[in-house]
N, C-alpha and C positions, 0 to 999 in steps of 0.2 A: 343364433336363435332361429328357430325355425317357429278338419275339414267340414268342417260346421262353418259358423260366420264369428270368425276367427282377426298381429305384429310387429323407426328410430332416427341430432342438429344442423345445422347449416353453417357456415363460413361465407362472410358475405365476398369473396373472389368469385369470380365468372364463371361461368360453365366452358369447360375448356375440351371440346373433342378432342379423340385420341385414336389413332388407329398405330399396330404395333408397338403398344407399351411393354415397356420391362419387367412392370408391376414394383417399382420403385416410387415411391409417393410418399411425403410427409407425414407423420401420425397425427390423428384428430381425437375428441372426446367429449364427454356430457356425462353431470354424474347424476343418475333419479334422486328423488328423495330417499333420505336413510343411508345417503354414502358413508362412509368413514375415511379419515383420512389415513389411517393407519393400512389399509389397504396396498395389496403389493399393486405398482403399473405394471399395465403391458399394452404395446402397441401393436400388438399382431396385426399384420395387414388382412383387410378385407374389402368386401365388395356386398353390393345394394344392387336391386333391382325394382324399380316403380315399373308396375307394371299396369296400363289405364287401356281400360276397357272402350269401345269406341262410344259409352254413354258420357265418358269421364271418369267413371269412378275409378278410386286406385283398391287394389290388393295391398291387404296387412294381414301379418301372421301375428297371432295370438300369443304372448309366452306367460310362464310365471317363474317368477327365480325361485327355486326348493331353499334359498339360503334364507333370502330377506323377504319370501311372500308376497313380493312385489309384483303387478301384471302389467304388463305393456304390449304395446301394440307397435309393428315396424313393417319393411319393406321386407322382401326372402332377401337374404344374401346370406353371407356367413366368409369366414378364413378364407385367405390365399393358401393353398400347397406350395409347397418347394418347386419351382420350375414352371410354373404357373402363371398367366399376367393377369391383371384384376379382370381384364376383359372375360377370358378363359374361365376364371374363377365366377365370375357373376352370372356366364352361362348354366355350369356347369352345379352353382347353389341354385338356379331356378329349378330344375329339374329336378334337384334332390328334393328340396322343400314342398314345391307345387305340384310337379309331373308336369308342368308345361313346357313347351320346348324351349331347348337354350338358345337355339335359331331363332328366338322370337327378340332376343335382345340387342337393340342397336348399340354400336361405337358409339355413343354419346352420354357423354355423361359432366354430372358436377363433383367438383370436391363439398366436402358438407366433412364440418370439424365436429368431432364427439369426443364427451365424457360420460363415461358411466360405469356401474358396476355391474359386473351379472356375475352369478355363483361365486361370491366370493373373492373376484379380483376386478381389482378396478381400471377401466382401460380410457386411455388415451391417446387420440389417434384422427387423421384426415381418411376419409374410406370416398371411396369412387361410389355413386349412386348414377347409375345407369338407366335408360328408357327401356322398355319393352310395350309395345302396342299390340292391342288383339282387337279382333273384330267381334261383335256382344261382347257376355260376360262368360269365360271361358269357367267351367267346373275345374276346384282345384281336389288334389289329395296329395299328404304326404307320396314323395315317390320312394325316396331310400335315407331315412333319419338315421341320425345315430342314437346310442343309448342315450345319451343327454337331451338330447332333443326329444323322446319319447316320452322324458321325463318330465319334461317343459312345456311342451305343445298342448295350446288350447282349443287351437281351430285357427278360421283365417275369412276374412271375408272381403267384400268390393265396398268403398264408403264413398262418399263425394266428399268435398273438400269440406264443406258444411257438414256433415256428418262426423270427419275426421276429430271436427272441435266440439263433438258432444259427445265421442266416446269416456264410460268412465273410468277408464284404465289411461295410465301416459302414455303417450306417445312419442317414440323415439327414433329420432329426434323430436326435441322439444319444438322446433318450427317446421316440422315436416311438410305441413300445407305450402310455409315459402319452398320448402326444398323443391315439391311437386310443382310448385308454379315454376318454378328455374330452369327444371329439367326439359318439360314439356313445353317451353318457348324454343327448345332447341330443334323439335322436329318430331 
């Protein structure tokens, strides 16, 4: 899921840094409201990026699912490629989603367990939610979407953690604020 003021659970295991991963990782998930259980799984590996501004605030990307009309609010990340490690992969989704540099994102990261659905399949799955620090608040804009994502994209904007729990769209993950506290104890 992927520039207006515009983005997903946790697993309570530790924040585990990693440098030189394989991009081999458990599957995690969370399902929104309106899931179905009839829905196919998939555990496509991916990767997260909290990216906090030196006020605090984090970056969330805006979606809406064209299937179920659903809007939520999450971190940029998106899929692993074939040959890819989550690391690589979380750089490499800042940039597509944000235009921010992928150099901005540290080897640090938490596991955070998800379920949910989006466009019709329901996934379940552990995904790497990785740091990125900036200095203010960096202007974001899509860099390179795909059609799905053009389809989906509402915007994206900076919230504090206070803000996070008054948007009225969900938030995904559903405790993203602990996720942001977890991640950002790590450095």
């Amino acid at each position: 899921m992927s520039d207006s003021q515009t983005g997903a659970g946790a697993s309570p295991a530790d924040a585990v840094p990693s440098s030189g991963d394989t991009g081999a990782f458990p599957a995690d998930a969370r399902r929104p409201p309106g899931g179905t259980d009839a829905s196919p799984a998939s555990d496509r590996a991916a990767a997260r990026v909290v990216c906090v501004a030196s006020d605090g605030r984090v970056l969330l990307m805006h979606w809406r699912d064209t299937v179920t009309g659903v809007s939520l609010w999450e971190p940029p990340g998106g899929g692993i490629d074939p040959g890819e490690t989550p690391f690589e992969a979380a750089r490499r989704e800042l940039t597509e989603e944000t235009g921010l540099p992928g150099e901005a994102v540290l080897d640090r990261w938490v596991p955070v367990r998800r379920e949910f659905d989006w466009l019709g399949t329901h996934y379940v799955k552990t995904e790497r939610f990785y740091l990125a620090r900036f200095e203010g608040t960096p202007a974001v804009g899509p860099g390179a979407f795909t059609a799905e994502e053009n389809d989906t994209y509402l915007g994206s904007g900076w919230f504090s953690p206070a803000e996070m729990a008054e948007l009225p769209d969900a938030l995904e993950p559903p405790d993203l604020v602990e996720v942001v506290s977890r991640i950002t104890r790590l450095g």
